[in-house]
C-alpha positions as CSV (number, residue, x, y, z in Angstrom):
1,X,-32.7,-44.2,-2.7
2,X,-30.3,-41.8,-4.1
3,X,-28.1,-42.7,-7.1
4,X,-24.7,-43.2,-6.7
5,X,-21.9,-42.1,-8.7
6,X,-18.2,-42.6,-9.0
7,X,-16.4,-41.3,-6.3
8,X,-14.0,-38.3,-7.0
9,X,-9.4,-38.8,-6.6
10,X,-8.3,-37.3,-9.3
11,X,-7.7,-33.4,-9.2
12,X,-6.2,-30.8,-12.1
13,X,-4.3,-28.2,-11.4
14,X,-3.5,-25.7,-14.8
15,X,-0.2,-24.1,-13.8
16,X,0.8,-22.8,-17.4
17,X,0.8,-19.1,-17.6
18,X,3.2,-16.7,-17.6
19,X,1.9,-14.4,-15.1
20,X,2.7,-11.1,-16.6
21,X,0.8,-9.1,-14.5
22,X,4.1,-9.5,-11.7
23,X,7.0,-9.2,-13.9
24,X,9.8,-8.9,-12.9
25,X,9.4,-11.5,-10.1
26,X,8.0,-14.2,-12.7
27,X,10.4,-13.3,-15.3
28,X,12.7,-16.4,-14.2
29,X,10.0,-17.4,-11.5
30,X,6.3,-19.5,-12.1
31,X,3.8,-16.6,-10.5
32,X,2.7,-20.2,-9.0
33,X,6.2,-20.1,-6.5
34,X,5.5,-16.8,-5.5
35,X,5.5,-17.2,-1.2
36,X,2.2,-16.2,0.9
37,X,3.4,-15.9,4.1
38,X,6.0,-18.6,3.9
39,X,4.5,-21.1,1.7
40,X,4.6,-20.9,-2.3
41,X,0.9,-20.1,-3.4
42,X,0.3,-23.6,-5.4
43,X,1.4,-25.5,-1.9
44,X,-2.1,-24.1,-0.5
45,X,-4.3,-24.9,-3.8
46,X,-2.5,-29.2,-3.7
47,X,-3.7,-28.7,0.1
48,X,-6.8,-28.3,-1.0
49,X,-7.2,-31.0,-2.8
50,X,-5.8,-32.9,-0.6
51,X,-7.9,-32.1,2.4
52,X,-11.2,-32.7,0.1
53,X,-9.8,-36.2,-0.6
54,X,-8.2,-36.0,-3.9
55,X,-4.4,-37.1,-3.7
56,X,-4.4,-38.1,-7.2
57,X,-2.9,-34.3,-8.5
58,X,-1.9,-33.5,-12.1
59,X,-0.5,-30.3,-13.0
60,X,-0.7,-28.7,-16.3
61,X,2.5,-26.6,-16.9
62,X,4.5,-25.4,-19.6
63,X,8.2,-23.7,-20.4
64,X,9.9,-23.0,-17.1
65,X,7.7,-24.0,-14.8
66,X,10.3,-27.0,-13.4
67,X,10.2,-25.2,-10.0
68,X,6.8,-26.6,-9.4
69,X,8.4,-29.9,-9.7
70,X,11.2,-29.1,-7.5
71,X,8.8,-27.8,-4.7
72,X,6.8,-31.5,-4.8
73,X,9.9,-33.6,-5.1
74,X,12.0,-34.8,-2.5
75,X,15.5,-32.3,-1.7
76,X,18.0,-34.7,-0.4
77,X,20.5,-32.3,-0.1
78,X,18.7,-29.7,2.2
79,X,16.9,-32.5,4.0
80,X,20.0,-34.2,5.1
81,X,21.9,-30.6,5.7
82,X,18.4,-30.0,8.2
83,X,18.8,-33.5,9.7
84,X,22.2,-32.9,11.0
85,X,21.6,-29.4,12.8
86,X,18.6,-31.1,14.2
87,X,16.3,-28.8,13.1
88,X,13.2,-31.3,13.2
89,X,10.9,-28.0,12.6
90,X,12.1,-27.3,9.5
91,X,12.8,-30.4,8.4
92,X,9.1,-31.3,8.8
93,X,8.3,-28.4,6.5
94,X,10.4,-29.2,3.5
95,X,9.0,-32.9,3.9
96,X,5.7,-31.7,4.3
97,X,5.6,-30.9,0.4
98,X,6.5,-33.6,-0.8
99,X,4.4,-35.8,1.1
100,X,1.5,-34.0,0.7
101,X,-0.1,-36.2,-2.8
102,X,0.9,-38.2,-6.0
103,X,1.6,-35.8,-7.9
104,X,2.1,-36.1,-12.4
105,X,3.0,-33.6,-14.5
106,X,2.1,-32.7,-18.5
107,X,3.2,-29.4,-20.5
108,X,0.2,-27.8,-22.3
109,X,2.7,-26.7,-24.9
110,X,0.7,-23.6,-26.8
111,X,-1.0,-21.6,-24.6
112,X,-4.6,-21.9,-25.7
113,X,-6.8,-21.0,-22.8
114,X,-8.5,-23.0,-20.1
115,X,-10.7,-25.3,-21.8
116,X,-7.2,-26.5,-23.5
117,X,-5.6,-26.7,-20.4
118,X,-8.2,-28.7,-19.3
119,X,-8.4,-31.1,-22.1
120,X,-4.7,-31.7,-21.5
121,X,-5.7,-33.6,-18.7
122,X,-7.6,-36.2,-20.7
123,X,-5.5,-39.1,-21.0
124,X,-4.2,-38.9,-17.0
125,X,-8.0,-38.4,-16.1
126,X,-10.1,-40.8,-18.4
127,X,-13.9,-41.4,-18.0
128,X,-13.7,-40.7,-14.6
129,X,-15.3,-37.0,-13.1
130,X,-12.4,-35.3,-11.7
131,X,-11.8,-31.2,-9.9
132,X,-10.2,-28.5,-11.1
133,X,-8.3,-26.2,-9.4
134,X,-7.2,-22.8,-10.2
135,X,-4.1,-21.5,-8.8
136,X,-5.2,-17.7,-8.3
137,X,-7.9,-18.2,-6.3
138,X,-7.1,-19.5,-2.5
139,X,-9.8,-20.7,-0.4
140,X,-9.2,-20.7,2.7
141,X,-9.2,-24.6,4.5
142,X,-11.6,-23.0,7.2
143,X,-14.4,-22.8,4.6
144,X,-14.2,-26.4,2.4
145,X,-15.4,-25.2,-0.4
146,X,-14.1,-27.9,-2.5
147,X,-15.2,-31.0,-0.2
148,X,-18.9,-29.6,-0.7
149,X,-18.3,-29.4,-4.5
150,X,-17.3,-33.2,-4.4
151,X,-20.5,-34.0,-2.5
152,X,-22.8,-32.0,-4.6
153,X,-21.5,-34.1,-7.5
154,X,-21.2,-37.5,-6.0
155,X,-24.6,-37.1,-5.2
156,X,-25.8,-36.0,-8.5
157,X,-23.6,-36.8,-11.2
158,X,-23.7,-34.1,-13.7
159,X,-20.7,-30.9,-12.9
160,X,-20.3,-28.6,-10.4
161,X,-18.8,-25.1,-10.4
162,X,-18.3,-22.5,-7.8
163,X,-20.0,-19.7,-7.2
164,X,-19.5,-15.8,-5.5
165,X,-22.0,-13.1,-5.4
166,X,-20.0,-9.9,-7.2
167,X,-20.7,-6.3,-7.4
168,X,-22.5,-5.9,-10.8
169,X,-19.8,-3.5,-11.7
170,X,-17.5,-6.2,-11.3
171,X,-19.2,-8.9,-13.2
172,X,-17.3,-8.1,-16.5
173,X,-14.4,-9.5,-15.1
174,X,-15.9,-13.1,-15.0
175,X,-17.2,-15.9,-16.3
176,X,-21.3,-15.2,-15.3
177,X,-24.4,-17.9,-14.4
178,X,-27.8,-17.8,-14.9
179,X,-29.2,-19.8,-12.1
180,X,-32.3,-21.4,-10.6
181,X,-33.3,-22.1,-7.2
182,X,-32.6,-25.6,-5.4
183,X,-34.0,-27.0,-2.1
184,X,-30.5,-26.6,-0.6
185,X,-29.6,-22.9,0.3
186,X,-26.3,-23.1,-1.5
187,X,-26.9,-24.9,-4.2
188,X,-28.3,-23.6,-7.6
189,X,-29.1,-25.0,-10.6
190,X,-27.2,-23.7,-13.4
191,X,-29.1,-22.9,-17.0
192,X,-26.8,-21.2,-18.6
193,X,-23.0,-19.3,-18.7
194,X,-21.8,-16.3,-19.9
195,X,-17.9,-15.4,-20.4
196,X,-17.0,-12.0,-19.0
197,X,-20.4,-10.2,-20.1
198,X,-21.1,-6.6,-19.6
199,X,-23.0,-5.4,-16.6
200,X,-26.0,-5.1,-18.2
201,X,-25.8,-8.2,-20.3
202,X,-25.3,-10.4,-17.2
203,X,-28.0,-12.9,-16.4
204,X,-27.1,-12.7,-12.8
205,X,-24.3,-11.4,-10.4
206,X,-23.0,-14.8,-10.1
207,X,-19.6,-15.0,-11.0
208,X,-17.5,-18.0,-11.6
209,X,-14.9,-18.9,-9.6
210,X,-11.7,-21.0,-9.8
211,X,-13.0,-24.5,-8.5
212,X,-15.0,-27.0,-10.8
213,X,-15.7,-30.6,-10.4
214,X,-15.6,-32.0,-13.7
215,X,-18.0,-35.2,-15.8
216,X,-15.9,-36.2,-18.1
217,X,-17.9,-35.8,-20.9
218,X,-16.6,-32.3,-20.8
219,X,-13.3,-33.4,-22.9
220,X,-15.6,-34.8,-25.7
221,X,-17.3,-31.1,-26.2
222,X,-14.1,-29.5,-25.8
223,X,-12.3,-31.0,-28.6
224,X,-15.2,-29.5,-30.7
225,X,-14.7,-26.1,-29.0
226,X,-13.5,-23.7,-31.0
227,X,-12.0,-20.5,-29.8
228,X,-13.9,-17.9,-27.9
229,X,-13.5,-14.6,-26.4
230,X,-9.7,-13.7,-26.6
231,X,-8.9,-16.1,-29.2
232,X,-8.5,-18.7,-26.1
233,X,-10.4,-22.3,-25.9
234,X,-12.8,-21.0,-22.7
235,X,-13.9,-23.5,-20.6
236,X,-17.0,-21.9,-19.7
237,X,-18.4,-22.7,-23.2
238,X,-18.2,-26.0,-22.9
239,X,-19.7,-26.3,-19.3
240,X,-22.5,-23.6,-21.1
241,X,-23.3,-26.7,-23.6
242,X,-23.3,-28.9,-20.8
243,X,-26.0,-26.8,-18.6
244,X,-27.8,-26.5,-21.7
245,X,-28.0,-30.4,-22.5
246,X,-28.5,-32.6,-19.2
247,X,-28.1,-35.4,-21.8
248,X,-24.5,-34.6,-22.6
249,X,-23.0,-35.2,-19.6
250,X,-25.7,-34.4,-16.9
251,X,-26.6,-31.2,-14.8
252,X,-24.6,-28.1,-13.9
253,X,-25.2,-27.2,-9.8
254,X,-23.4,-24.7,-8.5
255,X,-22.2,-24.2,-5.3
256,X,-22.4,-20.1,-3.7
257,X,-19.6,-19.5,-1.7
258,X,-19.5,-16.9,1.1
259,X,-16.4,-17.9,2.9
260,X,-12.9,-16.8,3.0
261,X,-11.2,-16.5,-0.7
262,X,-7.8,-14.7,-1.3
263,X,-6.9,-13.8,-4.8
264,X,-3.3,-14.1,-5.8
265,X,-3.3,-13.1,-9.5
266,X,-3.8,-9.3,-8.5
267,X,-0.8,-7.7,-6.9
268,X,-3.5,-5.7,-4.6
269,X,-5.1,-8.8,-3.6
270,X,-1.8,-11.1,-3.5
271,X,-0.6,-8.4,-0.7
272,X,-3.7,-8.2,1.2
273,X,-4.1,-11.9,1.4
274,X,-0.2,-12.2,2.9
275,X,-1.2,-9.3,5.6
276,X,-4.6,-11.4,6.6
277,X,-2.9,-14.4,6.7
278,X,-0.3,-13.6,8.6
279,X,-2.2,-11.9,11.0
280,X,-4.1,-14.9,11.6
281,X,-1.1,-17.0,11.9
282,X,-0.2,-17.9,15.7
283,X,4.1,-17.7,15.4
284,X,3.4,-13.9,13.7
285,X,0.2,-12.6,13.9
286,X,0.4,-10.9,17.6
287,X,3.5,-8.8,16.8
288,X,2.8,-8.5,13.0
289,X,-0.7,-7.1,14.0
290,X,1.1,-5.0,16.8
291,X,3.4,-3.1,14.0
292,X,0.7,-3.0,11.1
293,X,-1.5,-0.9,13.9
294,X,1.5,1.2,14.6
295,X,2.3,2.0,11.2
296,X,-1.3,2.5,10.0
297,X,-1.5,5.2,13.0
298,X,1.5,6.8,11.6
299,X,0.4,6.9,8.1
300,X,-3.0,8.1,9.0
């Protein structure tokens, strides 16, 4: 009989950082707001969570980051203005938000890495295992990634991260695992982490990537944490004492992902994943893929 374990509602979302890397746009705007397609990018992470079951959503923000808030609330003012004009469509979409989970909200106040972000979350989570959530990586809902995190764990206890096969050359750029087979094909067992290693210090080409289902015995080891690379309280150190103590707080698995995953914290990536999405949208992709053809034959 398999063991059972408390069932997952409770999901993290760490929406604190000042995302330099697309200034000017974020100077009076969270990188989190920035649209893909027509959606802010943070709608598609809560959508997630959503859609794996977990409408319990705390976001961990900081200094000017109210317009996440906005977003999530309700907007009387343009819903009412919609309502008259009898614009249904829209007025479905501004709804659609706000409906979308419970949602709570704490600052992290100094900005001390991911593990700190994390452990922000303590009091709103308890003892209970909960997901993280990172707001650069998108996955896309075709591939539930997140859904089989949640099984993985409710079936074994312990903590679950996700997982993509990277070009060694790329490794550096990522928290790495060291990993042993399972009897399920996309499922590891993970013995040990690394934070951003050098190619040839890499225990594997795993890379780490922004989903994690949480035991909550991860808060106790990260108040012990001190900082790591960077000078920032890393997260991956204290899952790396937890895959190298099933006593703590039981096993690591991770899960290896091969679906569909935009990143949104490059600007490179953040356009690319706008141009595949919207060519794979039904209201835009046939005449948006009709121009980008055209103007790729020009430019050629």
């Amino acid at each position: 009989m398999t063991e059972s374990h408390p069932k997952i509602t409770k999901a993290v979302i760490p929406a604190a950082g000042l995302g330099t890397r697309f200034l000017p746009a974020t100077k009076a705007t969270p990188k989190e707001m920035l649209p893909v397609v027509d959606k802010p990018a943070i709608q598609y992470v809560v959508e997630e969570a959503v859609a794996a079951g977990l409408d319990d959503v705390l976001m961990i923000t900081g200094r000017n980051k109210r317009p996440l808030e906005d977003h999530f609330d309700r907007n009387y003012e343009l819903e009412s203005a919609l309502a008259k004009k009898g614009d249904e469509s829209r007025l479905a979409k501004v709804q659609e938000s706000s409906d979308l989970a419970t949602m709570h909200y704490v600052r992290q106040g100094d900005p001390r890495g991911l593990g700190h972000a994390v452990l922000c979350a303590a009091p709103h989570v308890g003892r209970e295992p909960f997901a993280v959530l990172l707001g650069d990586d998108l996955i896309d809902p075709r591939d539930p990634l997140l859904a089989r995190m949640v099984e993985i764990q409710e079936r074994h206890g312990g903590s679950v991260i996700a997982l993509m096969e990277v070009a060694p050359e790329q490794i550096h750029l990522y928290g790495c695992a060291a990993v042993e087979a399972t009897s399920e094909g996309d499922v590891v067992k993970v013995t040990d982490l690394v934070e951003k290693p050098e190619a040839a210090d890499a225990p594997s080409n795993y890379a780490i990537i922004g989903r994690y289902v949480l035991d909550p015995h991860v808060f106790d080891i990260l108040r012990k944490t001190e900082p790591g690379r960077g000078g920032e309280i890393q997260l991956t150190d204290a899952l790396q004492q937890l895959a190298a103590d099933e006593k703590i707080g039981g096993p690591v698995h991770g899960v290896v992902f091969k679906g569909r995953r935009y990143d949104t914290g490059d600007r490179g990536d953040y356009l690319r994943a706008i141009v595949r999405l919207a060519c794979e949208r039904e209201d835009l992709g046939p005449d948006f893929k009709a121009w980008l053809r055209s103007y790729v034959t020009e430019e050629m």
